[in-house]
C-alpha positions as a Markdown table, in Angstrom:
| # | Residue | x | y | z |
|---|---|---|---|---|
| 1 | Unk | -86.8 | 140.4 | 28.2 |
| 2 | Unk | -83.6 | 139.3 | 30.6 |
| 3 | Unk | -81.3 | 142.5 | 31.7 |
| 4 | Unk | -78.1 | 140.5 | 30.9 |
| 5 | Unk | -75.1 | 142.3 | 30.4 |
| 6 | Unk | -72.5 | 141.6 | 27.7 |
| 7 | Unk | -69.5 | 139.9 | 28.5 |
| 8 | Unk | -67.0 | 140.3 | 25.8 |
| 9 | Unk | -65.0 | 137.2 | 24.5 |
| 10 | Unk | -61.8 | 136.9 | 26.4 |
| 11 | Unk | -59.9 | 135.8 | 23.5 |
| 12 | Unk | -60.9 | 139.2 | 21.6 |
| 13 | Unk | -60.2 | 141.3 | 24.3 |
| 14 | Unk | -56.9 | 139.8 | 24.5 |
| 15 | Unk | -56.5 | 140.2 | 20.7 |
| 16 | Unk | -57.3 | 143.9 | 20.6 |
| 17 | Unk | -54.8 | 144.0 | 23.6 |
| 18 | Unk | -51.8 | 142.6 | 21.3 |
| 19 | Unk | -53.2 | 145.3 | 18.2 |
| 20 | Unk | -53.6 | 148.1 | 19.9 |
| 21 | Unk | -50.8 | 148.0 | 22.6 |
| 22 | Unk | -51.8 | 151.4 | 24.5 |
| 23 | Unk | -54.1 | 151.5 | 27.2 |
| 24 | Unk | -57.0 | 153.7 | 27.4 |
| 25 | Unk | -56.5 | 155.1 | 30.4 |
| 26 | Unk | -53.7 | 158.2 | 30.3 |
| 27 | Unk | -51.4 | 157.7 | 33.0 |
| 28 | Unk | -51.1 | 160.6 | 35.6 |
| 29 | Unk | -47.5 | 161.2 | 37.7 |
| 30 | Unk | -44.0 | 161.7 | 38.0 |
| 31 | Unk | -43.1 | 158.9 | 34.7 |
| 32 | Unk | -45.4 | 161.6 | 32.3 |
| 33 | Unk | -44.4 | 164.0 | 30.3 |
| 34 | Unk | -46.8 | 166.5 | 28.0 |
| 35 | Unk | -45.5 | 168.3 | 24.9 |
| 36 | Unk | -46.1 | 171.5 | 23.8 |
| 37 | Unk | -49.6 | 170.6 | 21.9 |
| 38 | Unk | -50.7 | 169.0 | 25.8 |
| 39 | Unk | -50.1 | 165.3 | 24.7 |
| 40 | Unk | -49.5 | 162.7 | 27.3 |
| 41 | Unk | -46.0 | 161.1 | 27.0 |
| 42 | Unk | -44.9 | 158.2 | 28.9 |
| 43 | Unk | -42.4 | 155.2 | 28.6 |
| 44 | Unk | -43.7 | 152.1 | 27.4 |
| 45 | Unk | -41.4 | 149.9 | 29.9 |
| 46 | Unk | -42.8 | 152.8 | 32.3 |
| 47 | Unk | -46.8 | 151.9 | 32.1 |
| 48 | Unk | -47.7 | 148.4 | 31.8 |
| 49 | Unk | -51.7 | 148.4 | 33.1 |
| 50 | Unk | -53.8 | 146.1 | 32.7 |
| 51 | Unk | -51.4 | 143.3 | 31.3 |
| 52 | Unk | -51.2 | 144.6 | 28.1 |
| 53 | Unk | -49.1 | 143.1 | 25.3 |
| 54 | Unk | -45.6 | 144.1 | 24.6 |
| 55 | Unk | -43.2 | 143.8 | 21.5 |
| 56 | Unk | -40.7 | 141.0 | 22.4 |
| 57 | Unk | -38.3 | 143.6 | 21.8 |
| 58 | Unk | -38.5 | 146.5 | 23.7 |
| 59 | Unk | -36.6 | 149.5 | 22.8 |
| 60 | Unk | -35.4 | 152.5 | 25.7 |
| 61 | Unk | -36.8 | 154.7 | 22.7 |
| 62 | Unk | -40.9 | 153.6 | 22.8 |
| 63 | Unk | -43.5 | 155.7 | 23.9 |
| 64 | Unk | -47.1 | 155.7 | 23.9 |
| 65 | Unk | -48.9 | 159.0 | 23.1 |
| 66 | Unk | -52.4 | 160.2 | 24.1 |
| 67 | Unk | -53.5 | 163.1 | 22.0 |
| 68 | Unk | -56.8 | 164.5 | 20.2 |
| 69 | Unk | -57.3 | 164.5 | 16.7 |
| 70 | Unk | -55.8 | 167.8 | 16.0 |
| 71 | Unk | -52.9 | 167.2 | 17.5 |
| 72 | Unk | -51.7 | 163.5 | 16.0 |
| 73 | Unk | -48.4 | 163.4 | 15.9 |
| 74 | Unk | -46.3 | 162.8 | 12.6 |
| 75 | Unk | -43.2 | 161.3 | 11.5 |
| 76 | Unk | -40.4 | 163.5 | 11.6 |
| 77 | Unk | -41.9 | 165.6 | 14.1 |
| 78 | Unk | -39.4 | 167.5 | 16.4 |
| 79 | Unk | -41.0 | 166.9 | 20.0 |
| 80 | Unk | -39.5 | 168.0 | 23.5 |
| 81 | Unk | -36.3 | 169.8 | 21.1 |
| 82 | Unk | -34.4 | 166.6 | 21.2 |
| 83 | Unk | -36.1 | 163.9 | 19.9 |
| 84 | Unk | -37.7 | 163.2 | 16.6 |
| 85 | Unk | -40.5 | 160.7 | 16.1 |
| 86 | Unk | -38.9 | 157.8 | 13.7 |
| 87 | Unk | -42.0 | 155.4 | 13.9 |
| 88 | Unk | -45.2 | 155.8 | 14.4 |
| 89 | Unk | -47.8 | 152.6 | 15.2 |
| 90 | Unk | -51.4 | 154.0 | 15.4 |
| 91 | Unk | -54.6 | 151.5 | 14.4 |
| 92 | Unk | -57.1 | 153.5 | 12.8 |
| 93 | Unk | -58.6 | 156.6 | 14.3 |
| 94 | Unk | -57.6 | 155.4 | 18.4 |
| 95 | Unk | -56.6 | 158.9 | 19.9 |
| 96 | Unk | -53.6 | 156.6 | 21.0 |
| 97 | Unk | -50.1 | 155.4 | 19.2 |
| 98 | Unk | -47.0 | 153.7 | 20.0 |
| 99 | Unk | -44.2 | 156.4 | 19.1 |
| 100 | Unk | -40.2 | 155.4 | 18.7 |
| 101 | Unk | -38.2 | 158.3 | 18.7 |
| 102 | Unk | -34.4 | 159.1 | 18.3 |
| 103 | Unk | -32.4 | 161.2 | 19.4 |
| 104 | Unk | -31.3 | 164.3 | 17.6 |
């Protein structure tokens, strides 16, 4: 049997891109912020790796969130005491979301 490896279809990847919106990667430097449960915070217009996707319309509000599964955050959630999360955009269990939050 050949040792091939598995190249994934570029038009998927590019699809799951576009879905899921977040990179994997957490981002690491001055941009991030982490909240009091030790989720990673970070502009969306701030962290654009790997060519992901982006919304045609971009708010100054967007975030993208890392987290574990005991810390997913919620709508109406009060983080950094001045912002609530408004939106939430999460595809199934991804320990990653797209968060828009306003100002309180």
């Amino acid at each position: 049997m050949e040792n091939r490896r598995f190249l994934p279809n570029p038009e998927s990847v590019q699809q799951r891109r576009y879905i899921v919106q977040v990179p994997r990667k957490r981002p690491k430097g001055e941009n991030v912020w982490k909240d009091n449960k030790k989720r990673t915070w970070i502009k969306a217009s701030d962290y654009n790796v790997g060519k992901f996707a982006t919304w045609e319309e971009e708010s100054a509000n967007k975030f993208y969130v890392w987290y574990n599964g005991e810390t997913v955050p919620e709508e109406g959630e009060v983080v950094f005491g001045k912002f609530q999360i408004d939106s939430i955009y999460r595809i199934g269990r991804l320990l990653r979301c797209v968060v828009e939050l306003i100002h309180i």
